[in-house]
C-alpha positions as CSV (number, residue, x, y, z in Angstrom):
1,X,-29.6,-26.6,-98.7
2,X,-26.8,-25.6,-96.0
3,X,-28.4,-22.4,-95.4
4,X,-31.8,-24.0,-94.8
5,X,-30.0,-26.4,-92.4
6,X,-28.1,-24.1,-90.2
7,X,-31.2,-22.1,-89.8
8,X,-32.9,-24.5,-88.9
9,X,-30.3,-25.5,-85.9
10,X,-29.8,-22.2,-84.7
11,X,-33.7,-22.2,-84.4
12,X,-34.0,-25.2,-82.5
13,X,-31.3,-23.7,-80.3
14,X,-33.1,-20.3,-80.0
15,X,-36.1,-22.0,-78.8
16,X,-34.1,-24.6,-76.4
17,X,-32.3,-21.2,-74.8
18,X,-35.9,-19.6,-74.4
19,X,-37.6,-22.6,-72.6
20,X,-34.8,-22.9,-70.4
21,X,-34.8,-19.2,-68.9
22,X,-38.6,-19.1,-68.6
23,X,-38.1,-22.1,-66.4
24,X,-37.2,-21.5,-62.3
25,X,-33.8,-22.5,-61.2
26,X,-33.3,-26.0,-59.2
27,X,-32.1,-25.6,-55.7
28,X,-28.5,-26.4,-55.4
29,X,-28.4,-29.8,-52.4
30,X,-25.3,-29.2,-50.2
31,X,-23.8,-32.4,-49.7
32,X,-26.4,-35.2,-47.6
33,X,-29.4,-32.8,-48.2
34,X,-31.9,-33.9,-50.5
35,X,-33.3,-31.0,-53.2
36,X,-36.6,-32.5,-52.5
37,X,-38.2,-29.5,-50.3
38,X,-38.3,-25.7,-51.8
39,X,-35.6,-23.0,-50.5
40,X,-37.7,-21.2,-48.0
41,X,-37.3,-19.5,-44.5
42,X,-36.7,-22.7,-42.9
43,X,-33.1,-22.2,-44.2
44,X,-29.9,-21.0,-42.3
45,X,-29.1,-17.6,-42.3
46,X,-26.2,-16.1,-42.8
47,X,-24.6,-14.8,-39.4
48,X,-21.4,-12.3,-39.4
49,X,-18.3,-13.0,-36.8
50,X,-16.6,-9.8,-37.0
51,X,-18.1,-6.5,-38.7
52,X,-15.3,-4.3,-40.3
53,X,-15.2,-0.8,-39.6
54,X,-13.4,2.1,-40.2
55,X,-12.4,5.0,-38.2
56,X,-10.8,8.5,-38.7
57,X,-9.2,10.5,-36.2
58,X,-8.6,14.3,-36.8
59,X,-5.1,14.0,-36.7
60,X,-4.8,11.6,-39.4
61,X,-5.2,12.6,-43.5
62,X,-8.2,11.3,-45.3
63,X,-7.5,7.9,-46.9
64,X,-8.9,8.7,-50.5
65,X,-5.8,11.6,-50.9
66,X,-3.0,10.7,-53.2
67,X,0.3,9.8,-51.8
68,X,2.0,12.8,-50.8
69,X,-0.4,15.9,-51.9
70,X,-1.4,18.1,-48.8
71,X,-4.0,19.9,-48.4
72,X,-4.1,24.1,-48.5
73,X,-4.5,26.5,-45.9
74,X,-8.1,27.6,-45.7
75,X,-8.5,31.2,-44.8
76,X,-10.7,32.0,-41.9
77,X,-14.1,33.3,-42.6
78,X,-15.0,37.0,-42.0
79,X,-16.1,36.8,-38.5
80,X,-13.0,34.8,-37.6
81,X,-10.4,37.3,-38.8
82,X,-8.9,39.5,-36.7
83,X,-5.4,41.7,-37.3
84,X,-4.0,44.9,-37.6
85,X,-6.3,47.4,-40.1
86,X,-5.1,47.2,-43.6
87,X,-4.1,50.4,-45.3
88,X,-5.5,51.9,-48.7
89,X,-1.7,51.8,-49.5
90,X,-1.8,47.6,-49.6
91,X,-3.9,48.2,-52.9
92,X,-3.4,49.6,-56.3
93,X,-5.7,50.7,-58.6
94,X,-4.1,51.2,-61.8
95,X,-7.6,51.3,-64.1
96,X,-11.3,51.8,-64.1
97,X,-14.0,51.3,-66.4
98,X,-17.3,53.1,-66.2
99,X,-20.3,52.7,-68.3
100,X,-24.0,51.3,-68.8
101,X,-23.8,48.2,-67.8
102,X,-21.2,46.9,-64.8
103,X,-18.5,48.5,-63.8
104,X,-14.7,47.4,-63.4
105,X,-11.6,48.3,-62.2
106,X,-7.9,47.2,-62.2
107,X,-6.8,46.2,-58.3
108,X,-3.2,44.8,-57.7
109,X,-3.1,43.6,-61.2
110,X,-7.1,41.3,-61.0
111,X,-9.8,42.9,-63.1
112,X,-12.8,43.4,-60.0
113,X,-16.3,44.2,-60.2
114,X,-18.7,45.6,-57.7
115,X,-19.9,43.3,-55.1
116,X,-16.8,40.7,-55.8
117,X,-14.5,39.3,-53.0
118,X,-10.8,38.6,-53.1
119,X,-8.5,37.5,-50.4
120,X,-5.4,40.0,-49.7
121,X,-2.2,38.3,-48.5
122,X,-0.1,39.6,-45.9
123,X,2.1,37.5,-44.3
124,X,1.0,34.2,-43.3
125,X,-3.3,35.9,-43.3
126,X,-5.4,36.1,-46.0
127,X,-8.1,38.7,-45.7
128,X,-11.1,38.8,-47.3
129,X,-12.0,42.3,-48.9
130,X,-15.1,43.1,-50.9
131,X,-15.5,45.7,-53.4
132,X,-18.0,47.7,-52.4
133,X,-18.0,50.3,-54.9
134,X,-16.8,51.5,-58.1
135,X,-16.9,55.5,-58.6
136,X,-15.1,57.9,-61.0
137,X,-11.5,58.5,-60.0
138,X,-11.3,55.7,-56.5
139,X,-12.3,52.3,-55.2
140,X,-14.4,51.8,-51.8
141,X,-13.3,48.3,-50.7
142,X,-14.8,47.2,-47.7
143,X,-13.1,44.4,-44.7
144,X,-15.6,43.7,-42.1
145,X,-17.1,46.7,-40.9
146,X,-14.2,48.7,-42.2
147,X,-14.3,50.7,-45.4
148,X,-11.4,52.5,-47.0
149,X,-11.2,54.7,-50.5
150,X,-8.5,53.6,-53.3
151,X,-8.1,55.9,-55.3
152,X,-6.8,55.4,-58.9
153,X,-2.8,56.1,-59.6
154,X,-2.1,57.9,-62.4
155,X,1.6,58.1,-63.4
């Protein structure tokens, strides 16, 4: 008997819920205005005093940051570099690997393959060198329009 009785409630209330979203909502009356005529065009829009904005200068960091972290140093892009030529002696070649597939070889410590780029530090410039080719024996790395033989170092 209890069961049939709360169903029975929470089924009237189901259906009360039901009828009262399928219904439109009554216009709100501000106070001295009757609810009388429909919301419509006729009512007051909505007119802005001041319009925030927001600015950045160059000089100043980027707001969404955290506190304290700065950014790095990009390096220039090929075209922009400029500098003394870089020696074969800047690079050491200490392995290569030859077979069907890709080829690879040991520079300054980084497994490279043919085609990769790599920055090389010196000083306060980072120079972007590609490795042109991988051959028996050396390593052509090419910087701009200059190309230079590594050859491997055998102890």
């Amino acid at each position: 008997m209890k069961k049939l009785a709360c169903t029975l409630i929470l089924t009237l209330a189901t259906l009360h819920l039901v009828a009262a979203t399928d219904s439109p909502p009554k216009p709100v009356a501000a106070a001295g205005e009757s609810t009388d005529e429909p919301a419509n065009a006729s009512a007051a829009t909505i007119e802005l005093k001041n319009r925030s904005s927001f600015v950045v200068d160059g000089s100043s960091r980027n707001p969404f940051w955290p506190i304290g972290w700065k950014p790095t140093v990009k390096p220039t892009s090929p075209g922009e570099q400029s500098g003394p030529e870089i020696s074969p002696t800047a690079f050491l070649v200490s392995s290569i690997m030859t077979g069907e597939g890709a080829r690879y070889a040991i520079i300054n410590g980084k497994p490279m393959q043919e085609g990769q780029v790599f920055g090389l530090q010196a000083g306060t410039q980072v120079y972007q060198i590609t490795v042109k080719t991988i051959e028996d024996g050396q390593v052509i790395l090419q910087r701009r329009d200059q190309e230079f033989a590594v050859p491997l170092r055998r102890k």
